[in-house]
C-alpha positions as CSV (number, residue, x, y, z in Angstrom):
1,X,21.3,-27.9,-18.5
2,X,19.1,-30.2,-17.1
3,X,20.2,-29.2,-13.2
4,X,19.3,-25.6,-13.9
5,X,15.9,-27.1,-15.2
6,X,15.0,-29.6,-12.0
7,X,15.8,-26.5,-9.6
8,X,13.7,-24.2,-11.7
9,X,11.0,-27.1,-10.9
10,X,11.9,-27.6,-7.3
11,X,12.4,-23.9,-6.6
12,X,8.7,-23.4,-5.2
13,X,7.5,-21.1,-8.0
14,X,6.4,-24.2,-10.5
15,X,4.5,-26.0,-7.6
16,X,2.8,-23.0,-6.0
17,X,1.5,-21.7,-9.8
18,X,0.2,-25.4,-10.4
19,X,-1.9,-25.6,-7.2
20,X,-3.0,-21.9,-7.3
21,X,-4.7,-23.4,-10.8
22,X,-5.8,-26.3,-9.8
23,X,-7.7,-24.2,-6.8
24,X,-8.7,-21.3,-9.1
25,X,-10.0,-23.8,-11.9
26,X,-12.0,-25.7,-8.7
27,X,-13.3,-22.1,-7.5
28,X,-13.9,-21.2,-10.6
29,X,-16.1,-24.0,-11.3
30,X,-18.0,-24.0,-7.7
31,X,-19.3,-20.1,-8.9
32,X,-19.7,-21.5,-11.9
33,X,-22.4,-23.4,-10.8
34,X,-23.7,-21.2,-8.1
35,X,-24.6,-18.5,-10.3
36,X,-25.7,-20.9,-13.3
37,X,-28.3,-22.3,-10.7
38,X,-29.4,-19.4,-8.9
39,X,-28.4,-16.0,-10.4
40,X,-29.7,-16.8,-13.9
41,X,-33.2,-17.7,-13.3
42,X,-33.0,-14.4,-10.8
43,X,-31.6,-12.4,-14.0
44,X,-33.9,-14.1,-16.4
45,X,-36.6,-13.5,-14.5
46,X,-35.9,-9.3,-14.4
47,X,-35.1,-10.0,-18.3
48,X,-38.4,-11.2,-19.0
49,X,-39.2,-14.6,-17.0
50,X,-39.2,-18.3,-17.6
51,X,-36.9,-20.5,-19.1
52,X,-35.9,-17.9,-21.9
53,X,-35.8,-14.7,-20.0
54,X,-33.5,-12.8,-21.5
55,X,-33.3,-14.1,-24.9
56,X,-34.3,-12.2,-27.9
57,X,-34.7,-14.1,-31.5
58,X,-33.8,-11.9,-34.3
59,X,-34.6,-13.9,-38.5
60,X,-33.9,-17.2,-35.9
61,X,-30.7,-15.9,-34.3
62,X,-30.3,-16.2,-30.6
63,X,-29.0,-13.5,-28.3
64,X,-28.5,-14.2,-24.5
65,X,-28.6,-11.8,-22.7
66,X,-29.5,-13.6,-19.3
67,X,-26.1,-15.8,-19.9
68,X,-24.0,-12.9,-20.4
69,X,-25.2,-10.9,-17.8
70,X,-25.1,-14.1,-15.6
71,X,-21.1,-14.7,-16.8
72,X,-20.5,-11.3,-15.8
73,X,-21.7,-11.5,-11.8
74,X,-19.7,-14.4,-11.8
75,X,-16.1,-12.6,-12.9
76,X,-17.3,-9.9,-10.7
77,X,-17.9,-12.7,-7.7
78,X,-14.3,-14.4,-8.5
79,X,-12.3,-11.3,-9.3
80,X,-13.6,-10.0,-5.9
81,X,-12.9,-13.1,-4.0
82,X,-9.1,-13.8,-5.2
83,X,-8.4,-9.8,-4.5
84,X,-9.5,-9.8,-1.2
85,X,-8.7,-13.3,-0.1
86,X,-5.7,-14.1,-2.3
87,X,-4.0,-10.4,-3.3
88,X,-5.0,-8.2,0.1
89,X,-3.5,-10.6,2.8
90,X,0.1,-11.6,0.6
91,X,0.7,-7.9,0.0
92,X,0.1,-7.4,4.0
93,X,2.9,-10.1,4.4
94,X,4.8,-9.5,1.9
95,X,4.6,-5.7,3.0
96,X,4.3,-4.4,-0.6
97,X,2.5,-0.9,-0.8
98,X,-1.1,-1.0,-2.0
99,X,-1.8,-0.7,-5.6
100,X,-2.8,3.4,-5.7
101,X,0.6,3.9,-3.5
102,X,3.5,4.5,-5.8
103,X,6.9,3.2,-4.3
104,X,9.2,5.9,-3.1
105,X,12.2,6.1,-5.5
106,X,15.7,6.9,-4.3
107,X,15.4,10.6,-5.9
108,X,12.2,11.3,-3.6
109,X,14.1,9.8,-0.4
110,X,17.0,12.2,-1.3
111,X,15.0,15.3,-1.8
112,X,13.1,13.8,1.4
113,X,16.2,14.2,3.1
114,X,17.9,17.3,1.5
115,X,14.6,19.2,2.8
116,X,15.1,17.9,6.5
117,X,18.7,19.0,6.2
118,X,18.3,22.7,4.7
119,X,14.7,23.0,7.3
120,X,17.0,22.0,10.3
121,X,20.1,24.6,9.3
122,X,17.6,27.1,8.8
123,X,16.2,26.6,12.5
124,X,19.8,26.4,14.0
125,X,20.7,30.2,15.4
């Protein structure tokens, strides 16, 4: 029981998963901070300026609008990133097909081939 355990561990899958969160949570936090510093005063100040641009106060509720558009660029910014730097490159070495590709299944190989066949009888005199 516990041998099957330690390989599960050892295997590669556990350690690559912990450091690919340990990075992400990092990057994560690095955009984080990027767009909390410079994006939200650029979105507060198109939502109405100053330090509570994009805030509205409705019977002494707050909406902030500034921080959600602000959390949205920054899903947008990491979503892009790990896509293009993480997801684009392993599926070129991997050589999986690209997300709009479907796989070709055995049954479309086969008619694939049955076509070639009856195309190349057909041409024979």
């Amino acid at each position: 029981m516990f041998k099957g355990f330690r390989d599960f561990l050892l295997r590669g899958n556990v350690v690559d998963l912990a450091i690919a969160v340990v990075v992400g949570t990092a990057f994560t936090q690095v955009v984080s901070a990027i767009t909390r510093a410079l994006v939200l005063p650029l979105v507060n100040l198109f939502l109405g300026g100053g330090v509570h641009g994009g805030q509205v106060t409705v019977r002494g509720q707050v909406f902030d609008f500034g921080a959600v558009v602000n959390a949205i660029i920054t899903f947008v910014v990491i979503a892009a990133v790990v896509y293009f730097a993480i997801v684009v490159p392993m599926r070129k070495l991997t050589g999986k097909p690209e997300a709009g590709k479907p796989p070709e299944t055995e049954t479309s190989l086969l008619a694939q081939i049955r076509d070639l066949l009856e195309h190349q009888q057909a041409a024979q005199p």
